[in-house]
C-alpha positions as CSV (number, residue, x, y, z in Angstrom):
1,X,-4.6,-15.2,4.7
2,X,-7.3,-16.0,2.1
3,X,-7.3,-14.8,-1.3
4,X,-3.4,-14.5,-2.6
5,X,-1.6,-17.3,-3.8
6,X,1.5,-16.9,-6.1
7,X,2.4,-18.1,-8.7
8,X,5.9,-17.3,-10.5
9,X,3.9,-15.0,-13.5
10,X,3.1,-12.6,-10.6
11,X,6.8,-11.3,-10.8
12,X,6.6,-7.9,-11.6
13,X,2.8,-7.2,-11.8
14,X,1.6,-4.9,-9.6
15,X,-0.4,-5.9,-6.9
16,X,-2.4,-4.2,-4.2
17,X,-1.6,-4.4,-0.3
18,X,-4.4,-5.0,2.5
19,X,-3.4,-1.3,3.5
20,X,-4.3,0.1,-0.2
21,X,-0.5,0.4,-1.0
22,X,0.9,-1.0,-3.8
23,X,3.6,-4.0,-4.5
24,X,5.8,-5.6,-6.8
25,X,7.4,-9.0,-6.6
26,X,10.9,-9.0,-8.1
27,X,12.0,-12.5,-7.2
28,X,11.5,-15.5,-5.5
29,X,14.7,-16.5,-3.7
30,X,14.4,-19.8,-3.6
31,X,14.1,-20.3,-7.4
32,X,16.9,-17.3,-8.3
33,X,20.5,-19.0,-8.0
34,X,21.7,-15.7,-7.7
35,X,19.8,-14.8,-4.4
36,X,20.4,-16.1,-1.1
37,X,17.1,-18.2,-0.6
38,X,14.9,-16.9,2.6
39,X,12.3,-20.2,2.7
40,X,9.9,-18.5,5.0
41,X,10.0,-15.1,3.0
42,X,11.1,-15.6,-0.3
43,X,9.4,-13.1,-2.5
44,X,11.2,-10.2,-2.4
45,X,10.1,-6.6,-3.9
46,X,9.2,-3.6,-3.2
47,X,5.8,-2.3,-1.2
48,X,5.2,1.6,-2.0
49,X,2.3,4.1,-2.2
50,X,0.4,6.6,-4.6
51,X,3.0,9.5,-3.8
52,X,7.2,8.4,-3.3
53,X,7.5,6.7,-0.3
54,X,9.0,3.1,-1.5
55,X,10.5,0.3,1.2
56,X,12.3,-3.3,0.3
57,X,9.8,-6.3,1.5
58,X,9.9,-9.7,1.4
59,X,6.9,-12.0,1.5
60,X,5.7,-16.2,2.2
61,X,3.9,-17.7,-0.8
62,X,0.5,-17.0,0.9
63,X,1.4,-12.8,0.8
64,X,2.1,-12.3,4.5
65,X,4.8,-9.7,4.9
66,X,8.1,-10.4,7.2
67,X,7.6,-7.6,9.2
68,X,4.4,-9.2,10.1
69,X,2.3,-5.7,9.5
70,X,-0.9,-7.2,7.9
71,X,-1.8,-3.5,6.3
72,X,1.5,-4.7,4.2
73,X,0.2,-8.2,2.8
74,X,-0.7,-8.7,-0.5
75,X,-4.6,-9.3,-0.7
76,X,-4.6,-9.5,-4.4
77,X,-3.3,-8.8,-7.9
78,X,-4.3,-5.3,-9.2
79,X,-7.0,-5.4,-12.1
80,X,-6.4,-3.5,-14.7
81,X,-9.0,-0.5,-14.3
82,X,-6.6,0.2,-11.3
83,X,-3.6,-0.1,-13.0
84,X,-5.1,1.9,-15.8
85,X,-6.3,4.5,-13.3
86,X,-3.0,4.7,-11.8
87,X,-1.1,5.2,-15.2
88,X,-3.6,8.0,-16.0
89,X,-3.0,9.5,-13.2
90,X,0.9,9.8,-13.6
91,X,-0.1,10.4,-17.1
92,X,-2.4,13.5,-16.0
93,X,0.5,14.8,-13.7
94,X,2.9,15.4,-16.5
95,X,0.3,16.8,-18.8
96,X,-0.3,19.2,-15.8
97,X,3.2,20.3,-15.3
98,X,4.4,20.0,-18.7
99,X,1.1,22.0,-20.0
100,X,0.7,19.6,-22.7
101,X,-2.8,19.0,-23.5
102,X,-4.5,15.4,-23.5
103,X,-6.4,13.5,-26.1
104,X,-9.1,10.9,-24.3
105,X,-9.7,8.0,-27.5
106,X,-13.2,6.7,-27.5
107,X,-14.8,9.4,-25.0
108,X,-16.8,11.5,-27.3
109,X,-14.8,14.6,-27.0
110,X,-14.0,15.9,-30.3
111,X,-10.6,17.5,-29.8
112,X,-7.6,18.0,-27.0
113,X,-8.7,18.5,-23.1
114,X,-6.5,20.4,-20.9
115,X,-5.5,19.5,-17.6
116,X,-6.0,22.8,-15.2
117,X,-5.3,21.7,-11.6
118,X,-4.6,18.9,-9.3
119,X,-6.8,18.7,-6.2
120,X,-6.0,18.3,-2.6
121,X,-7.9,14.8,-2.8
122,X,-5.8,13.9,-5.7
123,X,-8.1,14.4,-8.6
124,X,-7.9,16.6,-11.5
125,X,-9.7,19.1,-13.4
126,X,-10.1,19.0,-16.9
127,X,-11.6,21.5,-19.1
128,X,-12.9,20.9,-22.9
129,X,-14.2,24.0,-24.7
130,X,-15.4,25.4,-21.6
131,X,-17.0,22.8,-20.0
132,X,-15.1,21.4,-16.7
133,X,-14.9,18.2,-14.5
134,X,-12.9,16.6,-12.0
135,X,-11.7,12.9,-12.7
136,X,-9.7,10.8,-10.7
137,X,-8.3,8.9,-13.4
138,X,-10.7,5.6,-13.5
139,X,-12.6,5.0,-16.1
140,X,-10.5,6.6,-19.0
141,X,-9.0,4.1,-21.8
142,X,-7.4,5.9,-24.8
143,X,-5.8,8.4,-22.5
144,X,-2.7,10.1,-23.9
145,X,-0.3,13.6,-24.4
146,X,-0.3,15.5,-27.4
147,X,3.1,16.8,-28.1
């Protein structure tokens, strides 16, 4: 597989699957003297996706997968405007049930935004001062709750 190689600062970052899942690296087992090593498959983490569903995975040093699925191989480290896009995204969920309004740093908008609704596709709608879009969460630095 081309395009993953690890390296021991990839424990822990999140990294995206050839299946557009998600991963995380928690150790390497032959390197941890507390793990019983696996030398074929010695990453292990955990491989999950954009809603709850999260499964135990172990992976070679190129990002191949044990159970030998390749939709379940790492094919890369996630940048950061997806990992920011995914933390808004959680971040827009609790505003929405918690009916907390936002504050978006940097975007132009002069005041709190409110979340109204989550989508079928995912995405939210947000309303300033009458004026409403949908967003799915890229894109948006500076993103927080107001208490």
């Amino acid at each position: 597989m081309a395009g993953f190689t690890y390296k021991p600062e990839l424990i822990g970052k999140l990294l995206q699957t050839y299946d557009d899942n998600y991963a995380i690296i928690y150790a390497d087992t032959n390197k941890d003297p507390l793990v019983v090593p696996d030398s074929r498959y010695p990453l292990v983490g955990v491989r999950f996706d954009n809603v709850s569903n999260v499964v135990p995975e172990a992976w070679n040093y190129e990002g191949d997968c044990k159970e030998r699925n390749y939709g379940h191989d790492i094919r890369e480290v996630l940048k950061e405007d997806s990992s920011v896009r995914l933390n808004n995204l959680k971040l827009l969920s609790e505003a929405l049930s918690s009916r907390k309004a936002i504050n978006w740093e940097g975007s132009g908008f002069e005041g709190a935004l409110s979340v109204e609704s989550k989508l079928d596709n995912g995405s939210f709608i947000l309303s300033f001062r009458g004026w409403k879009f949908e967003t799915d969460g890229s894109n948006m630095n500076g993103l927080y709750i107001l208490s």
